[in-house]
DRENVEXLUM-329310 format. One record per residue: residue number from 1; x, y, z of N, C-alpha, C in turn. Coordinates in nm, 2 decimals. Each point is the difference from the previous one (the first is absolute). Example, Ala and Ser with C-alpha at 12.3 -4.5 7.8 and 13.67 -1.06 7.14 Angstrom:
# DRENVEXLUM-329310
<1; <1.32; -0.57; 0.78>; <-0.09; 0.12; 0.00>; <0.09; 0.12; 0.00>>
<2; <-0.04; 0.11; -0.07>; <0.09; 0.11; 0.00>; <-0.08; 0.11; 0.08>>
This chain:
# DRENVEXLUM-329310
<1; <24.98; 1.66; 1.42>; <-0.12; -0.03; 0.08>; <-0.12; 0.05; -0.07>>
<2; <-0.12; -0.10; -0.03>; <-0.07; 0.09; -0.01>; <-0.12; 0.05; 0.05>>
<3; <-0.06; 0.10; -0.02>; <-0.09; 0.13; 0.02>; <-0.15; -0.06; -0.03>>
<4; <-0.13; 0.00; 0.06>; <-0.11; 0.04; -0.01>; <-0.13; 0.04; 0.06>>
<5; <-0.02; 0.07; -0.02>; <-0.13; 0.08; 0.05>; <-0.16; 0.02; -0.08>>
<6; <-0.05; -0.07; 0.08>; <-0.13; 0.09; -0.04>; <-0.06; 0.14; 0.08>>
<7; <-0.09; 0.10; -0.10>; <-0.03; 0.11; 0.12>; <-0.16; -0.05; -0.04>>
<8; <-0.07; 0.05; 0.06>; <-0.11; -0.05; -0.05>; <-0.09; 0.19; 0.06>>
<9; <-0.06; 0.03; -0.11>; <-0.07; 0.14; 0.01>; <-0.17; 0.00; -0.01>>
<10; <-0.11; 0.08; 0.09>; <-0.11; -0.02; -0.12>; <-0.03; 0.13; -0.08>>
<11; <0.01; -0.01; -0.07>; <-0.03; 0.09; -0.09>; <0.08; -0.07; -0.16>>
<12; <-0.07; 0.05; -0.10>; <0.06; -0.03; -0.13>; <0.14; 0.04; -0.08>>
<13; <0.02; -0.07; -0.06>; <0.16; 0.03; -0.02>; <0.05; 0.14; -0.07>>
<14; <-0.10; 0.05; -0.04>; <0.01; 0.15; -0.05>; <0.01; 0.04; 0.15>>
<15; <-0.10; 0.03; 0.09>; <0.04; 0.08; 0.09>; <0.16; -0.07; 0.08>>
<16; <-0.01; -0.09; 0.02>; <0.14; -0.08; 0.09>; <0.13; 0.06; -0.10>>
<17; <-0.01; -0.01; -0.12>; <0.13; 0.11; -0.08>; <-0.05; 0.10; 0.01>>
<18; <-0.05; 0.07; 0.01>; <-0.02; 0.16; 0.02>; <0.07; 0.04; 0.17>>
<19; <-0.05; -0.13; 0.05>; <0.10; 0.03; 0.16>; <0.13; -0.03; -0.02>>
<20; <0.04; -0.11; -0.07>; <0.18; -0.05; 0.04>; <0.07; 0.12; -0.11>>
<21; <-0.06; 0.12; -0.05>; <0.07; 0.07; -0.10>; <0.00; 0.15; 0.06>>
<22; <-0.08; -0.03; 0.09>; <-0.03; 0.17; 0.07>; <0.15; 0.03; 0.12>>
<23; <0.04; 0.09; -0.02>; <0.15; 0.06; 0.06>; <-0.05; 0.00; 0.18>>
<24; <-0.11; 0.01; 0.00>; <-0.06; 0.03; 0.13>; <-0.01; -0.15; 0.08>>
<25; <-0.06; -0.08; -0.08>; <-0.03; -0.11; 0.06>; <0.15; -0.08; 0.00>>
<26; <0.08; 0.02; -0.11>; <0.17; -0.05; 0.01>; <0.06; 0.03; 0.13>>
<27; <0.00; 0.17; 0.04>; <0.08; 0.05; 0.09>; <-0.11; -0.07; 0.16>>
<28; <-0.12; -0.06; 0.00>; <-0.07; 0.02; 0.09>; <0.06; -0.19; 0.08>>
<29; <0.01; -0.07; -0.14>; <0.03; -0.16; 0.05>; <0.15; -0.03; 0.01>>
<30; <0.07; 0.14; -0.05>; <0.17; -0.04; 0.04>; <0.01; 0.05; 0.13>>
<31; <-0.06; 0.14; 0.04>; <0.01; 0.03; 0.14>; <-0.02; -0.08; 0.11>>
<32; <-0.18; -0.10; -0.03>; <-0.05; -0.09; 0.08>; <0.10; -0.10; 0.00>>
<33; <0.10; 0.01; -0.09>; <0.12; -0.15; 0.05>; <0.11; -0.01; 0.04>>
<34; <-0.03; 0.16; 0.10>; <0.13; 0.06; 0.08>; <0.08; 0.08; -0.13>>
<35; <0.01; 0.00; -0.09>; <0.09; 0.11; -0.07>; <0.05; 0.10; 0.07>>
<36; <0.16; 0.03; 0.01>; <0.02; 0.15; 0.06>; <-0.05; 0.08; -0.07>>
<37; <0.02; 0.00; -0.18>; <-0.03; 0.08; -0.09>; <-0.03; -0.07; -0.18>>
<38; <-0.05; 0.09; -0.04>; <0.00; -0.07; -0.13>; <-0.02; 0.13; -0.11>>
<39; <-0.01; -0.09; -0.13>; <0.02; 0.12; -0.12>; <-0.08; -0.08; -0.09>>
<40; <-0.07; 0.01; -0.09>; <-0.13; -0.04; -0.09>; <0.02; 0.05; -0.14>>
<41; <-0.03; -0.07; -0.07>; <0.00; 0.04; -0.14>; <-0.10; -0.07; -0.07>>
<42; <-0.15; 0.06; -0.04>; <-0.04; -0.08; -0.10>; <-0.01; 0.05; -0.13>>
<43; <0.00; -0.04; -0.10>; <0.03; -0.01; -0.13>; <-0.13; -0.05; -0.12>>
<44; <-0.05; 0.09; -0.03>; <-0.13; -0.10; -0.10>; <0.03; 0.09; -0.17>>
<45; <0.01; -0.09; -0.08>; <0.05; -0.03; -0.14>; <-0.14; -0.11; -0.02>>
<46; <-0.11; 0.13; -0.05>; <-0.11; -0.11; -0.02>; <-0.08; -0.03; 0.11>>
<47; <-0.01; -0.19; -0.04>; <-0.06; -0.05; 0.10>; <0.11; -0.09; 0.09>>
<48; <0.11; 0.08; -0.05>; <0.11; -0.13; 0.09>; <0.10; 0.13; 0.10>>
<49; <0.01; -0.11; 0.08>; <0.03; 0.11; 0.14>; <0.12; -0.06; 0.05>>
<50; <0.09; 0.11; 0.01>; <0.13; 0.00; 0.14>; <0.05; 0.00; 0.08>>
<51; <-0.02; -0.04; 0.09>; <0.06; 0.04; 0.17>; <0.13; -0.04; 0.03>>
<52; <0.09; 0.12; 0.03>; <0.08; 0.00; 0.06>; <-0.02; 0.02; 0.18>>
<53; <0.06; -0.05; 0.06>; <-0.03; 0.01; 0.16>; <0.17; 0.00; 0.06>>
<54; <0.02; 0.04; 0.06>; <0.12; 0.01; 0.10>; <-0.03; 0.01; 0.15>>
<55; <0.01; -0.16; 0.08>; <-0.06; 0.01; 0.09>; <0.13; 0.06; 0.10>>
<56; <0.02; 0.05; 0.12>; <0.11; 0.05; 0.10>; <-0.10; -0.10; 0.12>>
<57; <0.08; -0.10; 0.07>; <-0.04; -0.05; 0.06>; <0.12; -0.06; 0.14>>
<58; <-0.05; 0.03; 0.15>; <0.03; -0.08; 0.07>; <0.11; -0.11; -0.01>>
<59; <0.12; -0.02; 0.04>; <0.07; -0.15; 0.04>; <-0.09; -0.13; 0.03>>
<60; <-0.11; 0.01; 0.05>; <-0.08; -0.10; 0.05>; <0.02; -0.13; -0.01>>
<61; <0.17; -0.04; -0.06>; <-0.02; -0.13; -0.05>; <0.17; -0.02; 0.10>>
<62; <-0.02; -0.19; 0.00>; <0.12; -0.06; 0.12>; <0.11; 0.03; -0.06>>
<63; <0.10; 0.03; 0.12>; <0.12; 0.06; -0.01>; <0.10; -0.05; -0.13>>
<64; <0.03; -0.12; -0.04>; <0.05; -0.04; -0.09>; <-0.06; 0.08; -0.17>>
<65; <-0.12; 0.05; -0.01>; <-0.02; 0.08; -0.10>; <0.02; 0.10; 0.03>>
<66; <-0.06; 0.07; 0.10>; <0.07; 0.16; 0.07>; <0.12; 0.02; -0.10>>
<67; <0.13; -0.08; 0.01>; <0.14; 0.06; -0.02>; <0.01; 0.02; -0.15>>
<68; <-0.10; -0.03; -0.05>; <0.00; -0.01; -0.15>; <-0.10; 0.12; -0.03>>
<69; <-0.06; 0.06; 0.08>; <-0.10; 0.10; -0.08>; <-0.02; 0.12; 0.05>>
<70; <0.13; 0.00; 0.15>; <0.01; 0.16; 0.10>; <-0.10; 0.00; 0.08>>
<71; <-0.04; 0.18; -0.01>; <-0.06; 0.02; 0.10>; <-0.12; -0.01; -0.03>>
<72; <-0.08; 0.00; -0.13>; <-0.09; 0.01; -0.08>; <-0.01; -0.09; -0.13>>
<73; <-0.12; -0.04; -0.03>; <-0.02; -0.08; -0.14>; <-0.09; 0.03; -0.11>>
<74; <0.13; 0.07; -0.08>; <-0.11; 0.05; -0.11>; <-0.06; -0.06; -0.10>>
<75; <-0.09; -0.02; -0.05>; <-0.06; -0.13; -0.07>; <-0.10; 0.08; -0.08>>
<76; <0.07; -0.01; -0.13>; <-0.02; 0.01; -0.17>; <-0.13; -0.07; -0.06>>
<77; <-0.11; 0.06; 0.03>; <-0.11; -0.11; -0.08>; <-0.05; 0.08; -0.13>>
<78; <0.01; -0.10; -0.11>; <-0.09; 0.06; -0.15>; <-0.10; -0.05; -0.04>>
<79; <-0.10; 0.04; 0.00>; <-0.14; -0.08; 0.00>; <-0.02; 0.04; -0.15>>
<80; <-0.07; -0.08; -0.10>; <-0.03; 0.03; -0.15>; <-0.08; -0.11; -0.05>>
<81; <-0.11; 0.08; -0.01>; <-0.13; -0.05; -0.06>; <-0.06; 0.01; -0.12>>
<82; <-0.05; -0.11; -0.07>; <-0.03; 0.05; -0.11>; <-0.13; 0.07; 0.00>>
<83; <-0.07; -0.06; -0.16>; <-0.13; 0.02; -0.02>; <-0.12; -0.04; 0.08>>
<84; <-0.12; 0.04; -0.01>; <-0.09; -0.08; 0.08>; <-0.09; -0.11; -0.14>>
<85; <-0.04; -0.07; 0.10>; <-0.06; -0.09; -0.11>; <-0.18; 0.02; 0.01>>
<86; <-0.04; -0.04; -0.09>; <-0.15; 0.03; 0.00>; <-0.06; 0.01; 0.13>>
<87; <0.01; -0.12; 0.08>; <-0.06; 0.02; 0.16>; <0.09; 0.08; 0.05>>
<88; <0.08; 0.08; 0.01>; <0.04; 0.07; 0.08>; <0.16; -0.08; 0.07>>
<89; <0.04; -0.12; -0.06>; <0.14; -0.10; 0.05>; <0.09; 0.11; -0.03>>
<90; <0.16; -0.04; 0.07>; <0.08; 0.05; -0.08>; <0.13; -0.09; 0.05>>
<91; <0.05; 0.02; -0.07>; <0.16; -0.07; 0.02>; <0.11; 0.09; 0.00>>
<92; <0.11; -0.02; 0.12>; <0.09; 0.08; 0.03>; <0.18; -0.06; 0.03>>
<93; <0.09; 0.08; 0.02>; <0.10; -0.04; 0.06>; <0.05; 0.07; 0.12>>
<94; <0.09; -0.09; 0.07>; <0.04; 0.10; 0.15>; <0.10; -0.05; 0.02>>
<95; <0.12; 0.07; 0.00>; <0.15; -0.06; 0.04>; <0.07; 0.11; 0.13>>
<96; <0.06; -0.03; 0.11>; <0.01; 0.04; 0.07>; <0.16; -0.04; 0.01>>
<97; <0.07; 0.14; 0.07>; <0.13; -0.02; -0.02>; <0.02; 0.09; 0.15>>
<98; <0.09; -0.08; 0.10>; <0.07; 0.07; 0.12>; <0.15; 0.08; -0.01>>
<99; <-0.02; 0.13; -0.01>; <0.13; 0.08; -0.01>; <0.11; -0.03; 0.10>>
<100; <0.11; -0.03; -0.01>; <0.12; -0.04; 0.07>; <0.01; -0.16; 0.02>>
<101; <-0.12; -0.11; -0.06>; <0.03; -0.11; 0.05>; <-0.03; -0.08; -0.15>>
<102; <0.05; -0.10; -0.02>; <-0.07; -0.07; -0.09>; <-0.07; -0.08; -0.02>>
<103; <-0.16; 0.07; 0.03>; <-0.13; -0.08; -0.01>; <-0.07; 0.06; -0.09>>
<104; <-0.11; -0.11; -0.04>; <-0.09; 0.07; -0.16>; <-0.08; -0.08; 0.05>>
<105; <-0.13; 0.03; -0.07>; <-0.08; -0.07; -0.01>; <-0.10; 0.00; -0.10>>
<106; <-0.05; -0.06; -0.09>; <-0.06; 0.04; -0.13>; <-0.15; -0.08; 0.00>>
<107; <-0.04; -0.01; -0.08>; <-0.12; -0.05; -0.02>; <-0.11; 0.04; -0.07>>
<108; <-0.15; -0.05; 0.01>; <-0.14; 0.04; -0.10>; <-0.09; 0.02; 0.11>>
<109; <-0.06; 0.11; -0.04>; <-0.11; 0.04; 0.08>; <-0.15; -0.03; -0.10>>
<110; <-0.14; -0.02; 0.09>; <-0.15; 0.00; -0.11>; <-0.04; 0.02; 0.09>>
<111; <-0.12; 0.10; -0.09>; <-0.11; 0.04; 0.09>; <-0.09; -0.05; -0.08>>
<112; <-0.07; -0.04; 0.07>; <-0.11; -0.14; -0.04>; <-0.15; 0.04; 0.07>>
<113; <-0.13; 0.00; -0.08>; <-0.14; 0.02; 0.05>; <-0.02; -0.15; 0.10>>
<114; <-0.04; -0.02; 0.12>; <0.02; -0.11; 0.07>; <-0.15; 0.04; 0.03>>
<115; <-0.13; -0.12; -0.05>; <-0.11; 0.01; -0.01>; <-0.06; 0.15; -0.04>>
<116; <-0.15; 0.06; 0.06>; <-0.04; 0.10; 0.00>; <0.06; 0.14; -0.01>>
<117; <0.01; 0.05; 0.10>; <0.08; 0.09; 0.04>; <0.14; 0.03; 0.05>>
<118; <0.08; -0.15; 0.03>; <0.11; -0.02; 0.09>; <0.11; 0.06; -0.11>>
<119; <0.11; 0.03; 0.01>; <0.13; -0.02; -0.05>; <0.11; -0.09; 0.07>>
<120; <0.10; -0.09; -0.11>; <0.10; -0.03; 0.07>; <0.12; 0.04; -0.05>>
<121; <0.08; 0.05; 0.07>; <0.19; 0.02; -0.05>; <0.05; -0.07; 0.01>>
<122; <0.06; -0.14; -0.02>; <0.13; -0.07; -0.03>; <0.10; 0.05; 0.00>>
<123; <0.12; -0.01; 0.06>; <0.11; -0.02; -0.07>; <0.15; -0.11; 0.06>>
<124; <0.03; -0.02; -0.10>; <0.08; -0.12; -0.01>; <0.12; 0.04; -0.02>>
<125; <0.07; -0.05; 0.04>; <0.20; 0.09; 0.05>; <0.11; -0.09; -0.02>>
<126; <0.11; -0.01; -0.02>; <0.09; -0.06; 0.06>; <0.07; 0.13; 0.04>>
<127; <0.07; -0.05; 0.14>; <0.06; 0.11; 0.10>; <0.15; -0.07; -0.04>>
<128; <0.14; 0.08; 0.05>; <0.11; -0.08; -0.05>; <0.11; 0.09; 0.09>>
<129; <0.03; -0.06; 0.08>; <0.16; 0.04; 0.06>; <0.12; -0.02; -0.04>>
<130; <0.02; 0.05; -0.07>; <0.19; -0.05; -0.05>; <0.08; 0.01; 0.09>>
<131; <0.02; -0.01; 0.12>; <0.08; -0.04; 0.14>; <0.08; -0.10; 0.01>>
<132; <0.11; -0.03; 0.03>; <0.03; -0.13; 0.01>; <0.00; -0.05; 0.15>>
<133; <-0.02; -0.09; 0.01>; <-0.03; -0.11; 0.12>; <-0.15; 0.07; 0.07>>
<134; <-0.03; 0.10; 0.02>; <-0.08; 0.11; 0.04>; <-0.15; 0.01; -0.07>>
<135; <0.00; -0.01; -0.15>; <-0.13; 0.03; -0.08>; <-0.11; -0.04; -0.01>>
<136; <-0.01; -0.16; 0.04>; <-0.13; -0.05; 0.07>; <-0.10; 0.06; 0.13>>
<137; <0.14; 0.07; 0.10>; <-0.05; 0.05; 0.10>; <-0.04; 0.07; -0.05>>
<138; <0.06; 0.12; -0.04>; <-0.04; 0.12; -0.09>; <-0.14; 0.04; -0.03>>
<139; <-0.03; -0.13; -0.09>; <-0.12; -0.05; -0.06>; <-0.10; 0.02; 0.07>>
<140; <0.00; -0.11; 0.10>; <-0.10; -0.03; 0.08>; <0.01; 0.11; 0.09>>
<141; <0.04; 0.10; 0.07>; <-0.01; 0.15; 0.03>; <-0.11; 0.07; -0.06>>
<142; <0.06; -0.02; -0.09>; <-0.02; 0.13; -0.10>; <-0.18; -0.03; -0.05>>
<143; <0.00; -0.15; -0.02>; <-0.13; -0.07; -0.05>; <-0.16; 0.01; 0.11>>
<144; <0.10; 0.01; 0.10>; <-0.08; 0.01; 0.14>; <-0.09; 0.15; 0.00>>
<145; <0.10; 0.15; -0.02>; <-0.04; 0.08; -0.02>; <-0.09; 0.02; -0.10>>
<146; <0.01; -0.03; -0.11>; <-0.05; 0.04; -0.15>; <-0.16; -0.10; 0.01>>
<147; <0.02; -0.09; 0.05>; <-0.13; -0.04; 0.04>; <-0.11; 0.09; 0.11>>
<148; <0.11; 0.02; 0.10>; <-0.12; 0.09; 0.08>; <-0.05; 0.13; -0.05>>
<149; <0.09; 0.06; -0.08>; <-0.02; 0.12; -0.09>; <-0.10; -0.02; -0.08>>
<150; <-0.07; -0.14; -0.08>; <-0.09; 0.01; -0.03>; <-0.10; -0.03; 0.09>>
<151; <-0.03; -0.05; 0.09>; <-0.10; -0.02; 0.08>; <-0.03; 0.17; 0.04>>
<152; <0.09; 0.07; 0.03>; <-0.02; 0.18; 0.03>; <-0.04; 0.05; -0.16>>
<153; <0.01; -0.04; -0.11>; <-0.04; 0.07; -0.09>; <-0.13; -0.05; -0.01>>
<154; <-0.04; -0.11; 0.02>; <-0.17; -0.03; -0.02>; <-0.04; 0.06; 0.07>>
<155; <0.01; -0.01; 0.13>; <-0.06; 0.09; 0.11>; <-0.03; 0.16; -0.01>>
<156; <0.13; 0.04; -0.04>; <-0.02; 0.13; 0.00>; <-0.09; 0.05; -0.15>>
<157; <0.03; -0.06; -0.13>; <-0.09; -0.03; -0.10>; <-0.14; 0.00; 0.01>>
<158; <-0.06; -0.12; 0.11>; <-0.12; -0.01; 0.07>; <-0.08; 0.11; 0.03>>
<159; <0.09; 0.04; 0.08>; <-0.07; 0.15; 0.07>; <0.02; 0.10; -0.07>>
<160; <0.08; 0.03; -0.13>; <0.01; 0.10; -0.12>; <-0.14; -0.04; -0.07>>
<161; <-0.03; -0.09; -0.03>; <-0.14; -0.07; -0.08>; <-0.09; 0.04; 0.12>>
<162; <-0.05; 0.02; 0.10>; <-0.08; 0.01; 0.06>; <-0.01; 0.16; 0.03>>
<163; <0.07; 0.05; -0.04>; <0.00; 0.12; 0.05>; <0.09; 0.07; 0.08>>
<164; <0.04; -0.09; 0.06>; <0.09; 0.05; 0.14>; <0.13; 0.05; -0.05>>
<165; <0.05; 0.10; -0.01>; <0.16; 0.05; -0.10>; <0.02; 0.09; 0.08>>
């Protein structure tokens, strides 16, 4: 199935990576998306940067996934970005893996100058259930959440850019 989002920020794409790289602002948009708990890792080699994330999250999803992922869903995300480009762009990767079930989800992330002052984040995914008879549902579960997760990452983003943290 696939994945996309835009987040849309104002401020310039240097400051908007200075926030999606800060351990503060990580632990602040995993909590805002119900997280029981989480663990962070960023990583900078240069201008190119690592995130490891380990989100501990809630069952929140319908019973037929429930039996596949317990009492809890821990969900493996690696964020890796490269260089910046003259304006301030950059291009990334994000693959996401559910412990105990077999879901991934991979894809490209950009951070893009959108006129003036704005930034935008893209990113583009395919999500994948290897389930049988079950993985479409899966999918569209799973696609449901990851979407609202970004709508709480702009938001909470928003008010990291504005001040409010």
């Amino acid at each position: 199935m696939d994945l996309y989002s835009e987040l849309r920020f104002d401020a310039d794409p240097a400051a908007v990576f200075a926030m999606l790289t800060d351990e503060a602002y990580i632990g602040k948009k995993t909590m805002a998306a119900n997280a029981i708990r989480h663990e962070v890792t960023v990583r900078r080699d240069g201008d190119r940067v690592t995130i490891d994330l380990l989100r501990v999250m809630p069952p929140d999803v319908p019973d037929f996934v429930r039996r596949f992922v317990g009492e809890t869903i821990n969900i493996k995300q690696k964020d890796t970005w490269g260089p910046a480009a003259a304006d301030g762009s950059r291009e990334g990767s994000i693959a996401l893996e559910m412990s105990g079930a077999p879901v991934k989800a991979t894809g490209t992330m950009t951070l893009s100058r959108n006129g003036g002052t704005s930034t935008v984040l893209t990113i583009k995914g395919l999500l994948k259930a290897s389930v049988p008879l079950v993985g479409g549902k899966i999918e569209q579960a799973l696609h449901q959440g990851l979407t609202e997760a970004a709508k709480i990452e702009e938001r909470v983003g928003r008010d990291w850019l504005a001040g409010r943290r």
